[in-house]
C-alpha positions as CSV (number, residue, x, y, z in Angstrom):
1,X,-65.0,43.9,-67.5
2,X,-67.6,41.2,-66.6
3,X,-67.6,39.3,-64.1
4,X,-67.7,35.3,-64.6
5,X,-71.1,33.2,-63.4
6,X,-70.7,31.6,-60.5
7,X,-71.7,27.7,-61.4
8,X,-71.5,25.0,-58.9
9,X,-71.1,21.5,-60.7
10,X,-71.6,17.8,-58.9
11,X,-70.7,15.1,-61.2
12,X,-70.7,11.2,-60.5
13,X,-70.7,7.7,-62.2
14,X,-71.9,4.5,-61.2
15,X,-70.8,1.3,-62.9
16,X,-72.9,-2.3,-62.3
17,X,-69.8,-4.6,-63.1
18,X,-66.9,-2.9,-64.0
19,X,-66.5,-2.9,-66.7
20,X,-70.4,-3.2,-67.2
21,X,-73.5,-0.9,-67.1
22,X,-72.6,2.5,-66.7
23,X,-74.2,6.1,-66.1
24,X,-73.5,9.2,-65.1
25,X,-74.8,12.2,-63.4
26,X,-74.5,16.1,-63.5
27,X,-76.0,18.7,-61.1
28,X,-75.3,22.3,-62.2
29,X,-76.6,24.9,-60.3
30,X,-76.0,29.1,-61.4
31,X,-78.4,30.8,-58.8
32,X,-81.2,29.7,-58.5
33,X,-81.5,28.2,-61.5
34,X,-80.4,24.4,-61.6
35,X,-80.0,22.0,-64.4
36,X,-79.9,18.2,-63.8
37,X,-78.8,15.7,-66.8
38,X,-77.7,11.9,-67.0
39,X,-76.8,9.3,-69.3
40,X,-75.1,5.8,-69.3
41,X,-73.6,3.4,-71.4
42,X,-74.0,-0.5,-72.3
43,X,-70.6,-1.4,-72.0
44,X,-68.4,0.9,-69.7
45,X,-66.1,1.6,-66.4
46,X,-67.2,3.8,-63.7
47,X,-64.1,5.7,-64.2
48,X,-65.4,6.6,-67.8
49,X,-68.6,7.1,-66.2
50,X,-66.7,10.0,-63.8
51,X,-65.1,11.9,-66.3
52,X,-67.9,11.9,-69.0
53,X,-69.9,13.2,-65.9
54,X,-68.1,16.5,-65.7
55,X,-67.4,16.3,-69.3
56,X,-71.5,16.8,-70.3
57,X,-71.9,19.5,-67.4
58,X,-69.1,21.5,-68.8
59,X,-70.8,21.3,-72.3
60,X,-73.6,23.1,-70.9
61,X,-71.8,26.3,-70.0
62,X,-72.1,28.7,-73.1
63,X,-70.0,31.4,-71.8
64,X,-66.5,31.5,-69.5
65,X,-67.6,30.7,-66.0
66,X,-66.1,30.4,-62.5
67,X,-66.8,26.8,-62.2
68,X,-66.9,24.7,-58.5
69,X,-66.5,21.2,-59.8
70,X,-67.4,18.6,-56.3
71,X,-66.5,15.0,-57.2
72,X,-66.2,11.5,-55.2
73,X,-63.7,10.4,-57.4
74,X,-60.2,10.7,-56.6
75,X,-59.0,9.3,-60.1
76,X,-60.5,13.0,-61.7
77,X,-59.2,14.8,-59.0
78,X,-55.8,13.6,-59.3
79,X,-55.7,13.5,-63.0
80,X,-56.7,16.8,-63.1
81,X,-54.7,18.5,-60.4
82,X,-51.7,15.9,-60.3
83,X,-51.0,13.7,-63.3
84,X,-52.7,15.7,-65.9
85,X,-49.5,17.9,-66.3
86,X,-46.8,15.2,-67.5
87,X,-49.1,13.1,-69.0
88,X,-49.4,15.9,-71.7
89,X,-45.4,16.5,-71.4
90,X,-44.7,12.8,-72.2
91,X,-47.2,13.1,-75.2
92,X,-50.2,11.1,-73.1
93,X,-48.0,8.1,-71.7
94,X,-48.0,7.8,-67.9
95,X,-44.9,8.2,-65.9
96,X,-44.3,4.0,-66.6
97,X,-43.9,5.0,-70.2
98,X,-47.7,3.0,-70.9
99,X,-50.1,4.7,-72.8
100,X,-53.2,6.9,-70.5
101,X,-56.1,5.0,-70.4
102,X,-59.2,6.8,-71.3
103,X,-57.2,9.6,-73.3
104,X,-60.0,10.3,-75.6
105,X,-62.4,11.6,-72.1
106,X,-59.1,13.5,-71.1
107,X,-58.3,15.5,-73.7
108,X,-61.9,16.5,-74.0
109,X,-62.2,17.2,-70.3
110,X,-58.3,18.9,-70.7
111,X,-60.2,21.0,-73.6
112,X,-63.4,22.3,-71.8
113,X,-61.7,23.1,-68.2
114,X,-58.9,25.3,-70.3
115,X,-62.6,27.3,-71.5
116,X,-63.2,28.3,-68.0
117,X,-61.9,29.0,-64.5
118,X,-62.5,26.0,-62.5
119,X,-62.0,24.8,-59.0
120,X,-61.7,20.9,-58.1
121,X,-63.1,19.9,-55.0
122,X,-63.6,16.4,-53.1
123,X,-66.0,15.0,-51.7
124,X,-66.6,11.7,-49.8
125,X,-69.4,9.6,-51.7
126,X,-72.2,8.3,-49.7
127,X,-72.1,10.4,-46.8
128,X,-75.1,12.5,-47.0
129,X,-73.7,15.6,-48.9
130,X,-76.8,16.6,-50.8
131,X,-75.5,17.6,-54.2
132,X,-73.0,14.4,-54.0
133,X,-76.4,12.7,-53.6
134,X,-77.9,14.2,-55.9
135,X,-75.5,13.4,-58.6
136,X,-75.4,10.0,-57.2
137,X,-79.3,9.3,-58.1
138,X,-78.6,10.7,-61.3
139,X,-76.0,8.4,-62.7
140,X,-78.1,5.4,-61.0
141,X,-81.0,7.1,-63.6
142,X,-78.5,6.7,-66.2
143,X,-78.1,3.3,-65.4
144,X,-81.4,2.2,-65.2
145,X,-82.1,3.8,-68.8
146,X,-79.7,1.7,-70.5
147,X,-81.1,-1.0,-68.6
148,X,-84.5,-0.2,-69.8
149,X,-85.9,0.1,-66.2
């Protein structure tokens, strides 16, 4: 039996306007080996931007991995951990009966997590956690790409 990598993931989003400019941020680190990526979109909300954030950094993993997820967003960490649950039990409507909003970045995030063994873990934004950071200045590169800066 082999044992799973050990990956530690930070993912973030930034939004200018919400909805406006968006990008987002992945730093993925498996020893010493590290693997920085970001994107954005024209037209976007920085929620979107925080799930497609861990959604590109799990696309990265090619095999099952023990994954360490560290986020600033509580909406992903609830989803995930809290709502995520019943919102697949009532068929992807909230408890209110309305339809989930951004489905299409849950199921795919619902899809990849189910391919590994991953941990959730918070972590307050702008208060000088390195990876957090890290992530952060990421997502702002995202931003500034679709912004042609």
């Amino acid at each position: 039996m082999t044992t799973k990598k050990q990956v530690v993931m930070y993912t973030d989003g930034a939004c200018k306007g919400n909805p406006g400019v968006g990008g987002w941020g992945v730093s993925l680190q498996y020893g010493a080996h590290r693997k920085e990526l970001y994107g954005g979109e024209a037209e976007t909300t920085n929620n979107r931007m925080e799930l497609t954030a861990a959604i590109e950094g799990l696309k990265q993993l090619k095999q099952a991995c023990k994954v360490t997820i560290y986020t600033d967003s509580k909406y992903v960490m609830q989803g995930m951990e809290e709502w995520l649950a019943g919102w697949k039990a009532r068929g992807w409507k909230t408890a209110s009966k309305s339809p989930v909003k951004n489905v299409d970045l849950w199921q795919q995030l619902d899809d990849l997590v189910g391919q590994h063994d991953v941990t959730w873990q918070w972590v307050k934004g702008h208060a000088g956690d390195e990876g957090n950071e890290r992530a952060d200045e990421l997502a702002n590169m995202g931003v500034a790409q679709i912004n042609g800066d």
